[in-house]
N, C-alpha and C positions, 0 to 999 in steps of 0.2 A: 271845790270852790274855795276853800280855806287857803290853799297856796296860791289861786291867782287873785285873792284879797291882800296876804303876805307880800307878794310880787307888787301889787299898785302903788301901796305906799314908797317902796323901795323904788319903783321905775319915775314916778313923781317926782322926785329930790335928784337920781341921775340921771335922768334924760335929756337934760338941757344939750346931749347932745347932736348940737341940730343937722349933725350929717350922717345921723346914725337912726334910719328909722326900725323900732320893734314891732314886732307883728307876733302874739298871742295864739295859741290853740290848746286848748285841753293844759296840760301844763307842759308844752314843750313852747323854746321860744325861736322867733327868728329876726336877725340881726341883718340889716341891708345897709352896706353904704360903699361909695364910691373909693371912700379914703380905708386900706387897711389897717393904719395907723390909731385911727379915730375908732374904727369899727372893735380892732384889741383893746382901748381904753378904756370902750364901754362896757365892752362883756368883761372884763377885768375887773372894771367896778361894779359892775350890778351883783358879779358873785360875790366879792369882797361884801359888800352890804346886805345879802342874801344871808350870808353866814355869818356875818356880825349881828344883824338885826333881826332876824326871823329864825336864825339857825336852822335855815336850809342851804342844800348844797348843788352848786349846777355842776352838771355831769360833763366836765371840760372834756372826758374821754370819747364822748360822745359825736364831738364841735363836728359839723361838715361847713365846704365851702365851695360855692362856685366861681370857679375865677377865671380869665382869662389863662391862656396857655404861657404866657410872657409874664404875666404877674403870681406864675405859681409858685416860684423860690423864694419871691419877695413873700409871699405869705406865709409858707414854713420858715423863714427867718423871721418874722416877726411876732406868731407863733409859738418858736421853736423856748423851751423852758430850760431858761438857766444861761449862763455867756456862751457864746461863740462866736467866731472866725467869721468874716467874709470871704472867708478858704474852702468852709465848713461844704460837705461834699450832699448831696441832696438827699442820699441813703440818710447821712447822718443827721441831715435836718429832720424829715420825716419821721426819725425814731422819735427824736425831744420834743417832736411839737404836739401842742394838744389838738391837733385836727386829730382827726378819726379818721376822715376820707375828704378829699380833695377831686374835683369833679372840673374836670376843662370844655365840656361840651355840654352837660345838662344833669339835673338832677331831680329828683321828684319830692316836691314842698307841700305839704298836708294832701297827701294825694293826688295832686296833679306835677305833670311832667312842667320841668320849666327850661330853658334854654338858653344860652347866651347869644344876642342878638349877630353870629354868624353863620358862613355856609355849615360850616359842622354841626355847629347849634343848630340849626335850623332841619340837618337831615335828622340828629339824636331825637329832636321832638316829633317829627312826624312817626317814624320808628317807634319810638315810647308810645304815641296813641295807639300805634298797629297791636303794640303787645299788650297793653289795657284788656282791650280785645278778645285777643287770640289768646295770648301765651299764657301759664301757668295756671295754678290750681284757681286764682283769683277770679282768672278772668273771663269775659262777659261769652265768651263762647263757652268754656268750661261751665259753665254756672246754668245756660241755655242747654247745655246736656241732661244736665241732671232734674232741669225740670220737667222737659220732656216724659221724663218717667212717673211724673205725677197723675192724678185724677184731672181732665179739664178746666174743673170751675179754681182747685190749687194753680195750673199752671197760668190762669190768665190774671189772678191777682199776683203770683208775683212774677210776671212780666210786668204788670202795671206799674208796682210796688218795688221791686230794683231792678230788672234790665234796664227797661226805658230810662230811671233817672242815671242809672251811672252811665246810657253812653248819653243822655244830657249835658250832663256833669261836665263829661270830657269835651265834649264839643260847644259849652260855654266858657271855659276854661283857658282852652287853646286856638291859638289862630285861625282860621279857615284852610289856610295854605298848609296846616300841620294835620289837620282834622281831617282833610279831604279823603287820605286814603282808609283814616279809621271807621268814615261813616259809610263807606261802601261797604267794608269788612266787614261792620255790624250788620248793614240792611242784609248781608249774604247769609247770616247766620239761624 
């Protein structure tokens, strides 16, 4: 609670910028804006003022971004830490820039899948609800295994208790059109 007290004062005084919206969780942050340009200014200054006035530090190593496929070089060059070339080869952007990962079709934002409004975008999110689901140690089928192994009255509190709300979750979350094959996959489960 103490750092996203730190963060208010700090996001108060730079936020005026109005094409750059922030969005809060626990203490990670997330930056939206149409202009790249605006959107480095901001995160440039909130850290800047992070570490002058609260003496904390944002984890620029960390940065991801979801961008169009066309605006991807534009955003490791602008990015990209320290001078370079309009030469500058995209390997070599990649290395300087403080992006972490760079995401052309979709990424997943405080847990839910999110997508950029394309056909590609559009199949990575349906996919991403499927694997919610299905795939890995996470997910809603793995997790429906292990309850099985429990006593009755255990396995119907927590079906109650997390199956049902995380595939809620996902299916308030994302589109209908992205959802559709996730909520069969679950009712199959």
């Amino acid at each position: 609670h103490l750092f996203n007290l730190a963060l208010h004062a700090i996001d108060e005084r730079v936020m005026p910028f109005d094409k750059v919206l922030k969005m809060g969780y626990c203490d990670d942050s997330y930056f939206t804006s149409e202009s790249i340009r605006d959107l480095k200014a901001c995160t440039d200054e909130i850290a800047d003022r992070c570490k002058r006035y609260a003496g904390l530090t944002y984890c620029q190593h960390k940065y991801e971004a979801l961008v169009p496929a066309d605006k991807e070089e534009d955003m490791l060059r602008t990015f990209a830490e320290g001078p370079h070339s309009t030469s500058s080869t995209r390997r070599t952007l990649r290395r300087r820039s403080t992006l972490h990962k760079i995401h052309t079709a979709g990424m997943e934002f405080v847990g839910i899948p999110v997508a950029l409004p394309t056909q590609a975008g559009e199949a990575w999110l349906s996919k991403a609800c499927v694997d919610v689901i299905t795939e890995g140690p996470e997910s809603m089928k793995t997790k429906a295994h292990v309850i099985r192994l429990l006593p009755k009255q255990e396995q119907a509190f927590l079906l109650r208790t997390c199956l049902v709300p995380m595939a809620t979750h996902i299916l308030r979350s994302c589109p209908p059109s992205a959802t559709a094959a996730a909520a069969k996959t679950a009712n199959d489960i």
